[in-house]
VEXDO-631102 format. One record per residue (C-alpha): residue in three letters; residue number from 0; x, y, z. Coordinates in Angstrom, 3 decimals, decimal comma, padded with zeros to 6 digits, always signed. Last residue first. Example, Ala and Ser with C-alpha at 12.3 -4.5 7.8 and 13.67 -1.06 7.14 Angstrom:
NODE;aa;i;xx;yy;zz
NODE;Ser;1;+013,670;-001,060;+007,140
NODE;Ala;0;+012,300;-004,500;+007,800
***
This chain:
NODE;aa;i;xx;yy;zz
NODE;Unk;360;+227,996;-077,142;+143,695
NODE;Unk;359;+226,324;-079,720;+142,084
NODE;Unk;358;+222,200;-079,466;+141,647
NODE;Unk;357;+219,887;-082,255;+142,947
NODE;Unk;356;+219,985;-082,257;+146,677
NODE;Unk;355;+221,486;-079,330;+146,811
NODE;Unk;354;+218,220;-076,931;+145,926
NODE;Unk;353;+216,312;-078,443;+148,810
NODE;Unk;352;+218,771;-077,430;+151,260
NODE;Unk;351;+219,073;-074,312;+150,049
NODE;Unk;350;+215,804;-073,494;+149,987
NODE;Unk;349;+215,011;-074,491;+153,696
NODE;Unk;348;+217,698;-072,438;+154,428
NODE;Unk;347;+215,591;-069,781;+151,925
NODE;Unk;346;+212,726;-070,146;+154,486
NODE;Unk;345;+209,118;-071,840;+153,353
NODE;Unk;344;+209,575;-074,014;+150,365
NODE;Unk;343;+206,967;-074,742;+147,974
NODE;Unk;342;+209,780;-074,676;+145,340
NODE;Unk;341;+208,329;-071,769;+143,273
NODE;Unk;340;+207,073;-069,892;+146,353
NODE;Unk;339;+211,126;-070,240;+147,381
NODE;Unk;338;+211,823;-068,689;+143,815
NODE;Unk;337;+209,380;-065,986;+143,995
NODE;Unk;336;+210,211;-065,167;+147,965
NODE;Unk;335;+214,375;-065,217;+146,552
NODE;Unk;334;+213,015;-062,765;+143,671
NODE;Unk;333;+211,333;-060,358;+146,840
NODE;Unk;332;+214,211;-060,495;+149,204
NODE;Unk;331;+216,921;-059,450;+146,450
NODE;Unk;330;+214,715;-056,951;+144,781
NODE;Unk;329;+214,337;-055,226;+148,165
NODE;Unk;328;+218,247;-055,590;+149,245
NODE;Unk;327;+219,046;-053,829;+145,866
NODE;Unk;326;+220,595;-055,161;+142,741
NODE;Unk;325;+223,839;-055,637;+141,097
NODE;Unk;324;+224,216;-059,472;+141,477
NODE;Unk;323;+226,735;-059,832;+144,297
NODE;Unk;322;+225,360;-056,825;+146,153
NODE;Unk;321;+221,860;-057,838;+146,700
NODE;Unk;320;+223,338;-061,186;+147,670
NODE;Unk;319;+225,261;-059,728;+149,913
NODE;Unk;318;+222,788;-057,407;+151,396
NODE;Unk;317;+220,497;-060,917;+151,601
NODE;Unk;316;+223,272;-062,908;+153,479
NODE;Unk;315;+225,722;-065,040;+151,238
NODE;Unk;314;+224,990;-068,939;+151,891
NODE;Unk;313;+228,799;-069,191;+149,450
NODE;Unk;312;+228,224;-071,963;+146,938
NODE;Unk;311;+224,405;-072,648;+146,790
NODE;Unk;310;+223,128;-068,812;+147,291
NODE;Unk;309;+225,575;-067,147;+145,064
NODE;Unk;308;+224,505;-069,816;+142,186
NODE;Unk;307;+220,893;-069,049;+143,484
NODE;Unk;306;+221,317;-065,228;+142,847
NODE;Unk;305;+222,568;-065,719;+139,726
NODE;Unk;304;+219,568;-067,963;+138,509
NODE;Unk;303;+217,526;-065,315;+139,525
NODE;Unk;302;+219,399;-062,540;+137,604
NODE;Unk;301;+219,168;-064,457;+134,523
NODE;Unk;300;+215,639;-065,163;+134,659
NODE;Unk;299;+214,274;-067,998;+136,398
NODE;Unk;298;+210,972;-069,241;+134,880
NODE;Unk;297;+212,251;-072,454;+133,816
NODE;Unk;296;+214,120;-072,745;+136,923
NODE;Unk;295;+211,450;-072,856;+139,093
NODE;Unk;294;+209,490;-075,523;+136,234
NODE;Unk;293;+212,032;-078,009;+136,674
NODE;Unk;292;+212,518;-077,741;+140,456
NODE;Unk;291;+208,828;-078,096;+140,621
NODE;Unk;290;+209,274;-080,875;+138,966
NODE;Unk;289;+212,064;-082,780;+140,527
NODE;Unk;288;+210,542;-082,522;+143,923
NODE;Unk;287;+207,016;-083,889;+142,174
NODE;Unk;286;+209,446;-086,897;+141,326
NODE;Unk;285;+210,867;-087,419;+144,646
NODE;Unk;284;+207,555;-087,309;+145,766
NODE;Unk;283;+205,934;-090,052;+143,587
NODE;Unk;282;+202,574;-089,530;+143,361
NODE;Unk;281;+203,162;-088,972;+139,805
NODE;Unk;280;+204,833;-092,169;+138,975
NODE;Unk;279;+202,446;-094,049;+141,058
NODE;Unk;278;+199,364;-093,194;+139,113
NODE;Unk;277;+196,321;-093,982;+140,534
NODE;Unk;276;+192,633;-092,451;+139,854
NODE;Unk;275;+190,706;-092,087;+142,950
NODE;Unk;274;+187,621;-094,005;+143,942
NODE;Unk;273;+185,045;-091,524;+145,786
NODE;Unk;272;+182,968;-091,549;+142,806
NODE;Unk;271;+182,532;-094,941;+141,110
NODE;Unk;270;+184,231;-094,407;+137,377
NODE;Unk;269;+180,788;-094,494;+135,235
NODE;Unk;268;+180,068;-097,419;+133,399
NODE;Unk;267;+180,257;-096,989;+129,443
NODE;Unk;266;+176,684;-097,143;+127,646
NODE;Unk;265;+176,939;-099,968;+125,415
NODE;Unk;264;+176,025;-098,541;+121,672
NODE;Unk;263;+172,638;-099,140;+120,667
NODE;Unk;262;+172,531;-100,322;+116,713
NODE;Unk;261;+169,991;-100,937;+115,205
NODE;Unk;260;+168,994;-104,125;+113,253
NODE;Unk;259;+168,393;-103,479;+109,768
NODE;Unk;258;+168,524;-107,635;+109,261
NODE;Unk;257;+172,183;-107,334;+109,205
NODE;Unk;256;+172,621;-107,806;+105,734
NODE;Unk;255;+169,755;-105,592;+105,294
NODE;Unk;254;+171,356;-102,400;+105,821
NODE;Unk;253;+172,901;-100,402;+108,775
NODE;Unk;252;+175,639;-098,283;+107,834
NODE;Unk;251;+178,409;-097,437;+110,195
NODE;Unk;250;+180,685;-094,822;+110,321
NODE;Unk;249;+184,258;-094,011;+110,434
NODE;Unk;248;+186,445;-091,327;+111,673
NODE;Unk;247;+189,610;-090,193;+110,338
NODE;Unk;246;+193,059;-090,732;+111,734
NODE;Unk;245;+195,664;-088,135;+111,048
NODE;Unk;244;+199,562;-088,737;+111,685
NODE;Unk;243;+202,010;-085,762;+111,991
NODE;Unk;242;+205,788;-086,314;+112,019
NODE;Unk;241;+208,902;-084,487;+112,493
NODE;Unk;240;+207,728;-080,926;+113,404
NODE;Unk;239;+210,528;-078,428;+113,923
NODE;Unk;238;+210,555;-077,215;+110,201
NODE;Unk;237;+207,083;-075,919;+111,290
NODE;Unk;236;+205,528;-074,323;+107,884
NODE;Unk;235;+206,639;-076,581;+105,896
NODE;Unk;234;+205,314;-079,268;+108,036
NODE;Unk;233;+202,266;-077,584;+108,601
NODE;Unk;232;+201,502;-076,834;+105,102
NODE;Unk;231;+202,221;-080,588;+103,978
NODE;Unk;230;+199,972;-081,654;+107,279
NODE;Unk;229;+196,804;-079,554;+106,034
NODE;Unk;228;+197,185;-080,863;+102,335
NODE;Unk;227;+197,368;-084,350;+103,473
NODE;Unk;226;+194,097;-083,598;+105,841
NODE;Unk;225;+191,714;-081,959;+103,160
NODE;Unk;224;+193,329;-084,988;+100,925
NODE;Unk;223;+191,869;-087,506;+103,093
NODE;Unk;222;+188,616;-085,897;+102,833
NODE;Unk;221;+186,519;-087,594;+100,714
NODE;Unk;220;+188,033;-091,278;+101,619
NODE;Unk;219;+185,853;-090,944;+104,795
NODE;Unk;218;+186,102;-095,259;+105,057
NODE;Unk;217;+182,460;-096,171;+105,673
NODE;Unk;216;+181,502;-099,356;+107,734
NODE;Unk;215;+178,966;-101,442;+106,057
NODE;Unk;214;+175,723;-102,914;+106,193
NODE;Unk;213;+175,372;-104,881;+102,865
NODE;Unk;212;+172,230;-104,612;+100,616
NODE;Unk;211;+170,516;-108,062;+099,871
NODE;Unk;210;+170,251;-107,520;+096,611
NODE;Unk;209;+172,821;-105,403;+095,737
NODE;Unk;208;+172,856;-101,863;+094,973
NODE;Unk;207;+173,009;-100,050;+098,335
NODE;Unk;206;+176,737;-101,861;+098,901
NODE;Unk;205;+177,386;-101,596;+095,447
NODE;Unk;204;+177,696;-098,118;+095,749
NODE;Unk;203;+180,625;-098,115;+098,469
NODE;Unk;202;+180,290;-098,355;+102,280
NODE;Unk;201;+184,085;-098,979;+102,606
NODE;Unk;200;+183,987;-102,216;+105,004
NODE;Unk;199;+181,470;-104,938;+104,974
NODE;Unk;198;+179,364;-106,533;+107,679
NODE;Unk;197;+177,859;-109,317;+107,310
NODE;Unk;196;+175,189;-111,727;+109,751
NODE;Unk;195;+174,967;-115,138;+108,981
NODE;Unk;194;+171,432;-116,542;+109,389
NODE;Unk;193;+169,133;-113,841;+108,616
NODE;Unk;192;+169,515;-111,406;+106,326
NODE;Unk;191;+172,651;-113,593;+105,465
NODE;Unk;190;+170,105;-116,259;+103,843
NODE;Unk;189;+171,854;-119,388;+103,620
NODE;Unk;188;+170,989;-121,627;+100,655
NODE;Unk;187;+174,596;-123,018;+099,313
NODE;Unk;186;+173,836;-120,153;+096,626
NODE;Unk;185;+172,778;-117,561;+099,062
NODE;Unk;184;+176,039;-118,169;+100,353
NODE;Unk;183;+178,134;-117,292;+097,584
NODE;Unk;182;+176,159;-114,054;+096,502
NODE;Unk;181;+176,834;-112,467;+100,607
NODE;Unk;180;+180,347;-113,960;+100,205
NODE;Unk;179;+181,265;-111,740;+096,983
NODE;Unk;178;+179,377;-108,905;+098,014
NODE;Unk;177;+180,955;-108,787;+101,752
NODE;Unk;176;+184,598;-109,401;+100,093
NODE;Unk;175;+184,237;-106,777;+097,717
NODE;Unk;174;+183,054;-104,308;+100,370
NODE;Unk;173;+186,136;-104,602;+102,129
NODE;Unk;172;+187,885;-106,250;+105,388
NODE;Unk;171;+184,632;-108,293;+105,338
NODE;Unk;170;+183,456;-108,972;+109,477
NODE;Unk;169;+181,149;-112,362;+109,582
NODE;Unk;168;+178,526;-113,170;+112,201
NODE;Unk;167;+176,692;-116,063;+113,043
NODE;Unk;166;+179,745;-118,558;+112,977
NODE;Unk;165;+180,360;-121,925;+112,965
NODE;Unk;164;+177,810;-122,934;+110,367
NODE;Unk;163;+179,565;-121,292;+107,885
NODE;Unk;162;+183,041;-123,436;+108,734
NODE;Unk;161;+182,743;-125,933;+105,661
NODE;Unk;160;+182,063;-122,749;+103,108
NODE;Unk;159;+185,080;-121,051;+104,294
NODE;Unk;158;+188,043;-122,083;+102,272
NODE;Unk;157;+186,070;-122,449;+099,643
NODE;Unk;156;+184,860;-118,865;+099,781
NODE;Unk;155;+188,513;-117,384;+100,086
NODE;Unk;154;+189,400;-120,011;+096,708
NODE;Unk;153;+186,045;-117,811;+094,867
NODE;Unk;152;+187,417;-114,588;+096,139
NODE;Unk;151;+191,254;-115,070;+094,807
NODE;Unk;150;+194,550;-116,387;+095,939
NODE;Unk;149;+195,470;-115,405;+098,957
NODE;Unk;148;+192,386;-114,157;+100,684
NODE;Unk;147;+192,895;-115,118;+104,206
NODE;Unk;146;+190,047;-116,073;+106,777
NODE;Unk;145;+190,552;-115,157;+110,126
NODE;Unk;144;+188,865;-117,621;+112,943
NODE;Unk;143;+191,912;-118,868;+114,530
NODE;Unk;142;+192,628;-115,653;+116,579
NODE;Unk;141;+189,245;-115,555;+118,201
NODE;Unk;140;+190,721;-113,294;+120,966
NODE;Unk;139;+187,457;-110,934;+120,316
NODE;Unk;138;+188,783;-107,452;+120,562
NODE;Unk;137;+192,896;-108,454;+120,460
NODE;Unk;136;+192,092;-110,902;+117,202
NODE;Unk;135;+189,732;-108,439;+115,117
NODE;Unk;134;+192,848;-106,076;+115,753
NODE;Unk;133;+195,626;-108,303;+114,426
NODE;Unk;132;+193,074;-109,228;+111,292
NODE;Unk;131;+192,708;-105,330;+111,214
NODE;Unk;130;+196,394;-104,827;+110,816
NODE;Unk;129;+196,824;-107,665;+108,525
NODE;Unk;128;+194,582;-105,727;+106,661
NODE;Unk;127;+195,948;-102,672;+106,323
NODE;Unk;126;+199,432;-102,316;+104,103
NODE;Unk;125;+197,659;-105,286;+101,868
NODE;Unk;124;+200,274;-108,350;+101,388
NODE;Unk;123;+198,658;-110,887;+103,803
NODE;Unk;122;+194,764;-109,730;+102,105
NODE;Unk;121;+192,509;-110,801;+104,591
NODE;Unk;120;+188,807;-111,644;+103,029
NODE;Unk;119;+186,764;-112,097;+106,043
NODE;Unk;118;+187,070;-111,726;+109,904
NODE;Unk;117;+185,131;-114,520;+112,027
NODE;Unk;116;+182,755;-113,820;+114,429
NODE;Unk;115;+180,350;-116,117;+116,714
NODE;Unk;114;+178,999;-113,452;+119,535
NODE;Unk;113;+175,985;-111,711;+117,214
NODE;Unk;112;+173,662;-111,028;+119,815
NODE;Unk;111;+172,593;-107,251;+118,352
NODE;Unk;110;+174,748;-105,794;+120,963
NODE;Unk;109;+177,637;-108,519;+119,387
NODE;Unk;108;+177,222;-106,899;+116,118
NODE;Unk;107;+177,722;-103,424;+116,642
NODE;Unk;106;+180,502;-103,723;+118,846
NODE;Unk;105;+182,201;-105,652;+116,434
NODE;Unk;104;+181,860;-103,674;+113,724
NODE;Unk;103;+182,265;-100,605;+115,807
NODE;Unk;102;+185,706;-101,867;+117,202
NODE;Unk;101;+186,742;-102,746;+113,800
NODE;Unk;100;+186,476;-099,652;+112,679
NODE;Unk;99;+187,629;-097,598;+115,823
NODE;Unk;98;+190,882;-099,733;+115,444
NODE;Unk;97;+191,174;-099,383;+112,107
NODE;Unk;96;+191,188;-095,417;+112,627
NODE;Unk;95;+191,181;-094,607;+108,989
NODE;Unk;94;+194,573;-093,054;+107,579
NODE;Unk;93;+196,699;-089,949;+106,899
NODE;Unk;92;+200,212;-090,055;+107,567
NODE;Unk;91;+203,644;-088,281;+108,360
NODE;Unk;90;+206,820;-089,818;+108,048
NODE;Unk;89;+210,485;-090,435;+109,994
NODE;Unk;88;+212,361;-093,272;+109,076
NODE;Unk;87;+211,668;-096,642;+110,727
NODE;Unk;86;+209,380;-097,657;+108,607
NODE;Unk;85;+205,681;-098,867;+108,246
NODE;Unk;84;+204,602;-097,511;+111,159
NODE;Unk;83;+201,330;-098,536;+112,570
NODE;Unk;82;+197,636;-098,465;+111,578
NODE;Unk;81;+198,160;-098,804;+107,522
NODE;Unk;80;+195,074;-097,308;+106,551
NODE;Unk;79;+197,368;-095,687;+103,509
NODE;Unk;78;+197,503;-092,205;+102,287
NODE;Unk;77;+201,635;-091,729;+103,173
NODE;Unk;76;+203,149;-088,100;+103,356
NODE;Unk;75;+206,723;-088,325;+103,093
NODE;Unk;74;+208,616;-085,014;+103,484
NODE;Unk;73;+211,406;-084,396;+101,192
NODE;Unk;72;+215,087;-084,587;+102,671
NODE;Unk;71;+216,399;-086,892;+099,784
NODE;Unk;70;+216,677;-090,243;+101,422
NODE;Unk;69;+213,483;-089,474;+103,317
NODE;Unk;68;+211,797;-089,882;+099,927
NODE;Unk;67;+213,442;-093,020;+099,205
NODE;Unk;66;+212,739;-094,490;+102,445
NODE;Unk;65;+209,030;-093,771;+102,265
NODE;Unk;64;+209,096;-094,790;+098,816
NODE;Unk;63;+210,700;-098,470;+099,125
NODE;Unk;62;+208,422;-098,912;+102,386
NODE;Unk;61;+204,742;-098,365;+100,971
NODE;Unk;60;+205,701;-100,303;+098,223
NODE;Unk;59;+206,526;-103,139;+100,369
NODE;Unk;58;+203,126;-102,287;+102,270
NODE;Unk;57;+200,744;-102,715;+099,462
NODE;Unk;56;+197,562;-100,370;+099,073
NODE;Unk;55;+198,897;-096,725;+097,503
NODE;Unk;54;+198,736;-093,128;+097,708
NODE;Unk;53;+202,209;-091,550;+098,917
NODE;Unk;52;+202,238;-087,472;+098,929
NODE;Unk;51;+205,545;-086,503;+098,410
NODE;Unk;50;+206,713;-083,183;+100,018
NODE;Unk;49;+209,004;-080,512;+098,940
NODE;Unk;48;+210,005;-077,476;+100,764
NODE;Unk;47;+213,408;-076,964;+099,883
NODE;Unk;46;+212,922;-077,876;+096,220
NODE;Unk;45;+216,563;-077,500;+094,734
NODE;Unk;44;+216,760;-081,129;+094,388
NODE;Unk;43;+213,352;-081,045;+092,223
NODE;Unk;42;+211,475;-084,595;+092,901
NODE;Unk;41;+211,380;-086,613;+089,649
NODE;Unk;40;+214,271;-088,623;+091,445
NODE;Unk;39;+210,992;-090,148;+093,660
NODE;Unk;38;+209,916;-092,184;+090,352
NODE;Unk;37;+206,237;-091,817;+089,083
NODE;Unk;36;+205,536;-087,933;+089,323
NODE;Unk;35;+202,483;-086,177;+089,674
NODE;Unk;34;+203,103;-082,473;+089,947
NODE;Unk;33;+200,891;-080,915;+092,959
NODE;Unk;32;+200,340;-077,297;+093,217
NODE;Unk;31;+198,856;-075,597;+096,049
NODE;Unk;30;+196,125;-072,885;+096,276
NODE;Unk;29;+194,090;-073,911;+099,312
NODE;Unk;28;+191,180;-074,623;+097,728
NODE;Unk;27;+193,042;-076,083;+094,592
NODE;Unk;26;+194,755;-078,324;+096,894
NODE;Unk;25;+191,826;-079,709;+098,755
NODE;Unk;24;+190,333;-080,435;+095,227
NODE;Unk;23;+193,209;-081,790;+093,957
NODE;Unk;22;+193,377;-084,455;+097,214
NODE;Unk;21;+189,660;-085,166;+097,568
NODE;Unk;20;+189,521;-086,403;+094,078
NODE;Unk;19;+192,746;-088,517;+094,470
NODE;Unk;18;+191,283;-089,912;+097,732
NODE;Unk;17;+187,938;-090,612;+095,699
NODE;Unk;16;+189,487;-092,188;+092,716
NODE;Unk;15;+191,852;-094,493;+095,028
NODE;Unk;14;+188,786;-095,733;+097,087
NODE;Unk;13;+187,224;-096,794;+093,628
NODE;Unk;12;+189,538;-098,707;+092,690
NODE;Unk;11;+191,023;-098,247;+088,974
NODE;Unk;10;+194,535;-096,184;+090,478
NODE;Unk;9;+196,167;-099,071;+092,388
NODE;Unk;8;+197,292;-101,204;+089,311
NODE;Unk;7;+200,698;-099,177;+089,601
NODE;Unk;6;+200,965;-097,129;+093,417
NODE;Unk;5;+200,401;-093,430;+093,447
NODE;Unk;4;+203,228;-090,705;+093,969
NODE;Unk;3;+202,154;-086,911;+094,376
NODE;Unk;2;+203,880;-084,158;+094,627
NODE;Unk;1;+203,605;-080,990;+096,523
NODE;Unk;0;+206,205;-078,066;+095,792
***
């Protein structure tokens, strides 16, 4: 049995209606039944198989169910765009890549000549925005120029009204952010068609609707629950599978707040040919040794891992190997040739020797 959790005062936003819509119909196509419940002891001890789908915004909440639902043996499937764990139990998730996000966003606007960013509208108790304030940070190291929104839109706005010349270009963790400072800044008299530059996140409605419209980045809320559906079956399916975690693509689209400017992705400079890739760990001899020594002995049956045991403690001759392990001289000869072929070694001395550096007699 699937069930589903969902976070109080979560369930009026529009990105919760279209990952709940996505969900039922993913699990009608696929013939699975989800019971809604709103305390984890709703879940059926006698359900083997049960898994709790998670659908929320706030990462304490995020942390009292995941550990409640691994408390019981269900599977916890969160529907967050948290980018990183957010517990140390085990858990499966489906989320937007935050980092391919805000990568594009800021891609985007620095080919366009947009170099002066700040991030917009951080919400300290959201599951994913202090993730993409950490993220803005590491792709532009312009760690002082997040704006937190911990109190309301109109106190965010205040905050940044004496810093708008300091920028040309302003990343909104949300659509509601990019409305709210696209209306507040036409009303000091900047035009962000032309002299601030925003970019929203969510690509919602009201992003086409308003006057200017707001480029955005889209969050592919519509199939989130083709994914959660896919990693329940799996996991009941594969009791050997611990966690899965799904990131979903975004896109970007170009409106008016960023004067329609296209966008030409950097082309990414080809490695020079001639230059080889370097990895000391597996250029390390001692650890190709220890590899094909790995692999030889994974395909080792029975009877060849006999023979070597003869072969390490007593140096037996082939007819005495032969004899040893209940086969002829010809079967002898030709698994000792697999096993040496294994080893890239050339004589079964040579063997030998190789085999005692790393295995006891």
């Amino acid at each position: 049995m699937l069930y589903l959790m969902v976070e109080e005062g979560y369930t009026h936003f529009p990105w919760f209606q279209r990952s709940l819509r996505s969900i039922y119909n993913a699990s009608r196509k696929k013939r699975i039944s989800i019971q809604r419940i709103d305390r984890v002891d709703q879940v059926s001890p006698s359900n083997q198989d049960a898994g709790v789908l998670l659908l929320g915004a706030t990462e304490s909440w995020f942390n009292r169910q995941m550990t409640a639902v691994n408390a019981i043996g269900a599977c916890p499937i969160s529907m967050t765009n948290r980018g990183d764990a957010v517990t140390d139990k085990p858990y499966s998730s489906v989320s937007m890549d935050l980092r391919d996000s805000l990568r594009l966003a800021v891609d985007y606007l620095h080919s366009i000549g947009r170099k002066k960013l700040a991030i917009y509208g951080v919400n300290p108790y959201s599951s994913s925005d202090p993730w993409r304030a950490e993220i803005f940070v590491r792709a532009t190291g312009r760690e002082k120029d997040v704006y937190y929104n911990r109190v309301n839109l109109a106190e965010l706005f205040a905050q940044f009204q004496p810093h708008v010349k300091e920028y040309d270009g302003v990343i909104c963790v949300n659509d509601y952010a990019a409305v709210s400072l696209s209306r507040h800044l036409q009303a000091i008299g900047v035009d962000p068609t032309r002299e601030l530059y925003i970019v929203g996140g969510g690509n919602m409605n009201l992003t086409q609707l308003c006057k200017p419209s707001i480029t955005s980045i889209s969050d592919d809320y519509e199939h989130f629950g083709d994914a959660a559906i896919s990693i329940y079956q799996m996991a009941v399916k594969e009791k050997t599978i611990l966690s899965v975690k799904v990131l979903m693509h975004s896109c970007l689209h170009i409106r008016e707040t960023t004067g329609n400017e296209p966008y030409v992705p950097k082309k990414q400079s080809p490695v020079p040919i001639g230059t080889p890739d370097y990895n000391p760990f597996y250029q390390d001899e001692e650890v190709a040794e220890m590899a094909r020594l790995e692999w030889m002995h994974h395909l080792c049956d029975e009877t060849d891992l006999l023979l070597l045991d003869h072969l390490l403690k007593e140096n037996l001759s082939y007819a005495e190997l032969a004899d040893q392990c209940f086969i002829s001289v010809t079967a002898a000869k030709y698994r000792m040739k697999k096993i040496e072929g294994l080893c890239g070694i050339q004589s079964r001395a040579e063997l030998r020797n190789f085999l005692k550096k790393y295995i006891s007699l």
